[in-house]
C-alpha positions as CSV (number, residue, x, y, z in Angstrom):
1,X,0.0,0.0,0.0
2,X,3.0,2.5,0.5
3,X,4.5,1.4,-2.7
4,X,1.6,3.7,-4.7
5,X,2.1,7.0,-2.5
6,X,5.6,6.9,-2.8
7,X,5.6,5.7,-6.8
8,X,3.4,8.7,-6.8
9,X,5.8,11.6,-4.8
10,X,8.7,10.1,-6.8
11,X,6.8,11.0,-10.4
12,X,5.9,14.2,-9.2
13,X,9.4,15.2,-8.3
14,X,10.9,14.1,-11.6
15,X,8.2,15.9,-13.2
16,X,9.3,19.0,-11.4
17,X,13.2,18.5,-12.1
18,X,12.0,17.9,-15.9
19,X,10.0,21.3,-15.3
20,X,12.6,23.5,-13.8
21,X,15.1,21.6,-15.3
22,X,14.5,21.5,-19.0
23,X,16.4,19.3,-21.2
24,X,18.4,17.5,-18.7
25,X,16.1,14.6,-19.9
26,X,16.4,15.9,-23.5
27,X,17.5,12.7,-26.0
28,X,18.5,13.1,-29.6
29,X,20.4,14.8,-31.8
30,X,21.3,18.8,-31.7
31,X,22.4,20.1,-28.4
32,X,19.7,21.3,-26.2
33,X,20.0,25.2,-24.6
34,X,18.5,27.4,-22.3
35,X,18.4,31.1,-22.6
36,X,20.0,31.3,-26.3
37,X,20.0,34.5,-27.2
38,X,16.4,35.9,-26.9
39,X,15.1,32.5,-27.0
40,X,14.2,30.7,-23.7
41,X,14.8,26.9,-25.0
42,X,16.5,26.1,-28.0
43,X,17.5,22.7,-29.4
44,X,20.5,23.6,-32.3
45,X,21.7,21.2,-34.8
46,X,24.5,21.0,-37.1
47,X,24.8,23.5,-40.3
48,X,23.9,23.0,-43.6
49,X,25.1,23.9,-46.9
50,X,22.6,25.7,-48.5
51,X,24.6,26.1,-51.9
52,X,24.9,22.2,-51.9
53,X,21.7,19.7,-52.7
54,X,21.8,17.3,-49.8
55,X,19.3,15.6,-47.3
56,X,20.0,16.1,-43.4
57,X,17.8,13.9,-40.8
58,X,18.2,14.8,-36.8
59,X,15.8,12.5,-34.4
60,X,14.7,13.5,-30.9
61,X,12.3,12.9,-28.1
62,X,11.7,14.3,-24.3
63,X,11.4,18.0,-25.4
64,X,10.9,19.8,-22.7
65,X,9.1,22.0,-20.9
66,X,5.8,21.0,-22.7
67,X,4.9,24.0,-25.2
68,X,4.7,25.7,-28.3
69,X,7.6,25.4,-30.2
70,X,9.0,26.5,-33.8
71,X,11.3,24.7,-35.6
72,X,13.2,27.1,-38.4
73,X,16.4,27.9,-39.6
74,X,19.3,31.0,-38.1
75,X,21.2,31.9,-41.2
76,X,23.7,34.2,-40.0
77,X,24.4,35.6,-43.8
78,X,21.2,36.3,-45.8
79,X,22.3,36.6,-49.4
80,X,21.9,34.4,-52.0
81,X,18.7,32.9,-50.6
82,X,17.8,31.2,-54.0
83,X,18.2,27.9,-52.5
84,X,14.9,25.6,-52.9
85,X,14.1,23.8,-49.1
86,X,12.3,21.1,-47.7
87,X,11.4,20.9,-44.2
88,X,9.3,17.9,-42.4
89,X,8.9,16.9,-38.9
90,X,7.0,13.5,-38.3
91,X,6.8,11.5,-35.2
92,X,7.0,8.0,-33.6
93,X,3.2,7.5,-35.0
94,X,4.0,7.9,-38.7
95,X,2.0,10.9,-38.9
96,X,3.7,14.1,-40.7
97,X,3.4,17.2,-37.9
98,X,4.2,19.5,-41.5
99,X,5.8,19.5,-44.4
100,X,6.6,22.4,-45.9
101,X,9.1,23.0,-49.7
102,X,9.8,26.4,-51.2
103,X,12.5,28.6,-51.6
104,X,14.1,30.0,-48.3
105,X,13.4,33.7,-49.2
106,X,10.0,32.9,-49.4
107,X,10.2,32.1,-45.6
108,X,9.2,34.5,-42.6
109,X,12.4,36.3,-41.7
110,X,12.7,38.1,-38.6
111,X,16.2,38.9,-38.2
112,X,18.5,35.9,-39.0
113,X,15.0,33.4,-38.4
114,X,13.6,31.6,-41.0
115,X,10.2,30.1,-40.2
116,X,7.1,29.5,-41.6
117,X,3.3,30.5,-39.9
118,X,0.3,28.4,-41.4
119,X,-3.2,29.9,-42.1
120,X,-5.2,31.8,-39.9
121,X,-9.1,33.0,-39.8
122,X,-10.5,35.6,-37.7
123,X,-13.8,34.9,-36.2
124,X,-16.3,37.6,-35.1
125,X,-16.7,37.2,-31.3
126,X,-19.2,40.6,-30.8
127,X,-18.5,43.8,-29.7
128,X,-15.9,44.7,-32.9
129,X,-13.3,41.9,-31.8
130,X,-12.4,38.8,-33.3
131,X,-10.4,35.6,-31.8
132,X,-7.7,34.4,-34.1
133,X,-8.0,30.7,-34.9
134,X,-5.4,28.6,-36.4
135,X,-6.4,26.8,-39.8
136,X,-5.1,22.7,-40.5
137,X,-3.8,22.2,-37.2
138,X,-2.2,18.5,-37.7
139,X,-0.8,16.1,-35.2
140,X,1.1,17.3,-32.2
141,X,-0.8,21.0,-33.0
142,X,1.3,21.4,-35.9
143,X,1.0,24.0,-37.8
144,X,3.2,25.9,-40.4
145,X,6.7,24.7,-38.9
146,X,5.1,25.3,-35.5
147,X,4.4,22.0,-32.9
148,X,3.8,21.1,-29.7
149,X,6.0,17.8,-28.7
150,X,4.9,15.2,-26.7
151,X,7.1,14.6,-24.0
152,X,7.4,10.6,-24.7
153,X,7.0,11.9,-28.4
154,X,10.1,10.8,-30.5
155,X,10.5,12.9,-33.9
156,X,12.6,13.1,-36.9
157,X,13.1,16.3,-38.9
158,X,13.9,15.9,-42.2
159,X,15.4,18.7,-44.8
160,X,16.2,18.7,-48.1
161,X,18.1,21.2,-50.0
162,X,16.3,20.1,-53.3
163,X,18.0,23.2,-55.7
164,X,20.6,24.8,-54.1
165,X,21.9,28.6,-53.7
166,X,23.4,30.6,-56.1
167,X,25.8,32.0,-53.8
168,X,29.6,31.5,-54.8
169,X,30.5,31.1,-51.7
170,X,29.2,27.8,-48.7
171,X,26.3,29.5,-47.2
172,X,25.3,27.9,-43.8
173,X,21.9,27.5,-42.4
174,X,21.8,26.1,-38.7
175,X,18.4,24.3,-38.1
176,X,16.8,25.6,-34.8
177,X,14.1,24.3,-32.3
178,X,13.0,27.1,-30.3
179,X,10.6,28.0,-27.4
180,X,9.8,31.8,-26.4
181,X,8.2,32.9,-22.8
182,X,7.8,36.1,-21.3
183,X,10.8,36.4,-19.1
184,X,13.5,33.6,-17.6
């Protein structure tokens, strides 16, 4: 009978060191960050060459904490964006999270962050306002390149360079995972 209580207490602690202590129970590749930059959690995998067709797979599972996340690219140097790009995430369940393929200037930039928003609708809700609701929603709330993992959620993100860049020199792209919150 004490067994249960105490199974209990001990998955409540780890559930709070997995809380406060994000991504010590990260797996996969990429190395897992806190408080990159202006991000709050950020998962960063090795560069690509966008000037060279190639296909680049990175698998992971346990992101933590729990939230929205958006999964883009940081290109440092933005010229010679010509290059065509594939980007999928799909999990453990065989179900595609998105899949998205067009050129990277085509992307949302904001800064040196590449990412890509899905549809939206606005819906009347009285009184001149309107809520904002997200359109095609797939698995795992994906949206655009946008998800919420799973914590026992393993995933694989796939990207192709299918064309690549004009530029005469290697241009790098470093695929990101990142999470935003209002303050550390």
């Amino acid at each position: 009978m004490i067994g249960l209580p105490l199974a209990a207490v001990l998955a409540f602690l780890l559930y709070l060191v997995a809380w406060f202590h994000a991504g010590v129970l990260y797996s996969g590749d990429g190395t897992y960050r806190r408080y990159a930059g202006e991000t709050t959690f950020q998962v960063a995998f090795p560069p690509i060459d966008l000037t060279r067709p190639g296909r680049y797979s990175f698998r992971f599972t346990r992101l933590a904490p729990p939230m929205h996340y958006t999964v883009g690219f940081r290109v440092p140097e933005r010229t010679g964006l010509d290059a065509q790009v594939s980007m999928q995430l799909q999990n453990e369940r065989g179900e595609m999270v998105f899949r998205h393929a067009r050129r990277l200037s085509e992307w949302n930039w904001l800064q040196d962050r590449a990412t890509i928003d899905g549809a939206i609708t606005e819906v009347p809700i009285g009184g001149g306002s309107v809520r904002i609701e997200r359109l095609g929603a797939g698995p795992d709330d994906g949206w655009g390149t946008h998800f919420t993992p799973r914590f026992s959620g393993t995933y694989t993100l796939t990207i192709v360079v299918e064309r690549a860049g004009t530029s005469p020199a290697p241009l790098l792209a470093y695929p990101v995972i990142e999470a935003y919150t209002a303050g550390p």
